[in-house]
Each structure stands twice: as C-alpha cells, then as structure tokens.
N, C-alpha and C positions, 0 to 999 in steps of 0.2 A: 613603636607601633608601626610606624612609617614601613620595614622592611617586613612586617607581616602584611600589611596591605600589598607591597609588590609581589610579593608570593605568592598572593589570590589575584592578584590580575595577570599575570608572569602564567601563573599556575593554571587560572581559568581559557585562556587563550592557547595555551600550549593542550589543554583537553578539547575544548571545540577545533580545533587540528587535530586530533586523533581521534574524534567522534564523526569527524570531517572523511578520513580516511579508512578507518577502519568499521565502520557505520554499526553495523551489527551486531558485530561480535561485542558490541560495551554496551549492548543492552541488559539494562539490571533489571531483576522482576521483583516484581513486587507493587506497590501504587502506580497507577497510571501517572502520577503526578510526579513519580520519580525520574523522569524522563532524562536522558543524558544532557537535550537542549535547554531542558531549565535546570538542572544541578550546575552546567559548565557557566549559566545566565547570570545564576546568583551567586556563584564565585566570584566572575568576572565583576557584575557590578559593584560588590561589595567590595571590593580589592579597589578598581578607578575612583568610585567616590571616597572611598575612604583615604585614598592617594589624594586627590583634591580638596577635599575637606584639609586633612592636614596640613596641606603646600600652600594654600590661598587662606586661610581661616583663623580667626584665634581660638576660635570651641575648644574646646572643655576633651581630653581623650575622651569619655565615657561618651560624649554627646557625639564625636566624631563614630564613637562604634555602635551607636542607636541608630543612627541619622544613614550610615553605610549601609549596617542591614536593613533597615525599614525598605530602604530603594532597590535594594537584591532580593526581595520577598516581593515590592510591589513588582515589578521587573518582571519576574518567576512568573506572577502568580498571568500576567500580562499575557507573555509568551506562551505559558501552557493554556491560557483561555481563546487566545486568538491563533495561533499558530498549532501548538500542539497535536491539542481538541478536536480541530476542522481537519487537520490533516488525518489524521487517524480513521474518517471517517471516510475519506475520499479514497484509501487504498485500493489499489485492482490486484486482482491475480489473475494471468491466465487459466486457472485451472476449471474445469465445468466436470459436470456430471452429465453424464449419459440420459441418465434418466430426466435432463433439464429439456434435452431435442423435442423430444415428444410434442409433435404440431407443427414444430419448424418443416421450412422448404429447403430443400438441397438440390443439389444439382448429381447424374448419373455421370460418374466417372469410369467407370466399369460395369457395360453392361448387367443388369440383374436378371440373370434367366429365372422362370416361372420354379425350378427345383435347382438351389446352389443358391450361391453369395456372389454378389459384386460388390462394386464400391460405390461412396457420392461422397458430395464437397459439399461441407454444411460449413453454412458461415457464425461462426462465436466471437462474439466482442467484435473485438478489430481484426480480427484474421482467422482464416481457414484452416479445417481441419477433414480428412480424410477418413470415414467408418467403413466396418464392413456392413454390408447390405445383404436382406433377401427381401423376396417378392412378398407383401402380405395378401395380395388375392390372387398368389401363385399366376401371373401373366407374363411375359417379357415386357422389361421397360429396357429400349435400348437409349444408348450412352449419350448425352447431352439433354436429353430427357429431363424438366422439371418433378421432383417427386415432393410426394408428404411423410412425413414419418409417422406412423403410426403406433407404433409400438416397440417399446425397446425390450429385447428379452436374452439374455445369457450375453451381452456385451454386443448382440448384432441387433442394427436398426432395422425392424421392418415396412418398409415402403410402400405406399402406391402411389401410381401415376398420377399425377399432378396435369389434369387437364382445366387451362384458365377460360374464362367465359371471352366474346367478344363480342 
C-alpha cells in the first residue's frame, strides 16, 4: 500500500506542476467542483497522509485508506470553498461592449467635425481605448475637448460636447 500512496503524492505534485504550467489547457468540464486545484489537492493529500499514517502509525491498512481519504475530501472540499469559489468570482476580462459607453466621458482625440467621424479616448477598466466618433448635435468638438457619449449606433459613438459647470 506504501507504493500506492507515493504514486498519489509523486503523482499529485507532479499534476499541480503541470496545472502550474500549462494552466488552461487541463481544464476539464464538467462540475465546477472538478477543478484541476482540488483533483491535484485530493490526490496529493491522500497520497502524504496515507504515506504517514503508514511510516509513523500501527493502524489497521483499511483504517489508513479511510483516515487518507477523509483528509483529501476534507482538504478538496476546503480548497474549492475558500480558494476556488472566491476566485472564480473575482475574474476580469478586458473585453467590454460598446453598448456598455453609453453616458461615459471620453476625451477628443481626433477632431469630430459636425458631418464625418473622429476619434476619443474612453477610459474601460484599467485602460484606454480609442473609438470612432461623430458629432450627435452635428457641431465641431475640436480635439482635447471633454465629450458624452450619447448614443452608440453601427459601432460609432455619438458624442456631444461635454461642457462642466463651475
């Protein structure tokens, strides 16, 4: 039993190294609970206690392979409630929708003549992003200019001047 318990810890540590490096790609589908971080948890545990239970212990085999898995399921269940879970929750993406601007302030980076497109700098998340622009009460808003977006329509923002109180 000894050399199946090194297998599972040998085995489990040798997967969190390859779930460590290749991240993604060992993503299995299926239960959120089948997470690479607790499959590789509850190997690993189950493999070292069951390694110490047997080297330090006189238990009983059967009691040694209760007493291993019980701690690679508590463990598991540990890891995917406090690590997992939260994390899964906290993910960002860069990606936004167009249709998300609508209201925000940006700034004229290219001119917007009253008939044509320019550009602005609308700030998403933690960083900037560049649209194309026209005017929505067709006026010139020249380039440094605070604007609003008003209206998103066919992939262009439509803008007006952004005049702030003082």
């Amino acid at each position: 039993m000894l050399e199946l318990y090194y297998g599972c810890l040998i085995g489990g540590i040798l997967f969190a190294v390859a779930v460590l490096i290749f991240g993604d790609l060992l993503h299995l589908h299926g239960p959120e609970f089948f997470d690479p971080t607790v499959i590789g948890g509850l190997v690993t545990t189950f493999g070292g206690v069951g390694v110490m239970l047997t080297t330090y212990t006189d238990l009983a085999a059967g009691a040694v392979v209760f007493l291993a898995a019980l701690a690679g399921i508590v463990l598991s269940f540990l890891v995917y409630f406090f690590y997992v879970k939260p994390m899964k929750k906290v993910e960002n993406s860069t990606g936004f929708s167009l249709q998300d601007l609508e209201g925000k302030l940006c700034e004229v980076s290219v001119a917007v003549p009253a008939k044509g497109f320019g550009e602005v700098l609308v700030k998403v998340g933690a960083g900037n992003t560049n649209q194309i622009a026209a005017s929505f009460d067709r006026q010139n808003i020249p380039t440094g200019k605070k604007a609003v977006i008003v209206e998103v329509k066919d992939d262009v923002l439509y803008v007006s001047a952004y005049d702030e109180l003082e």
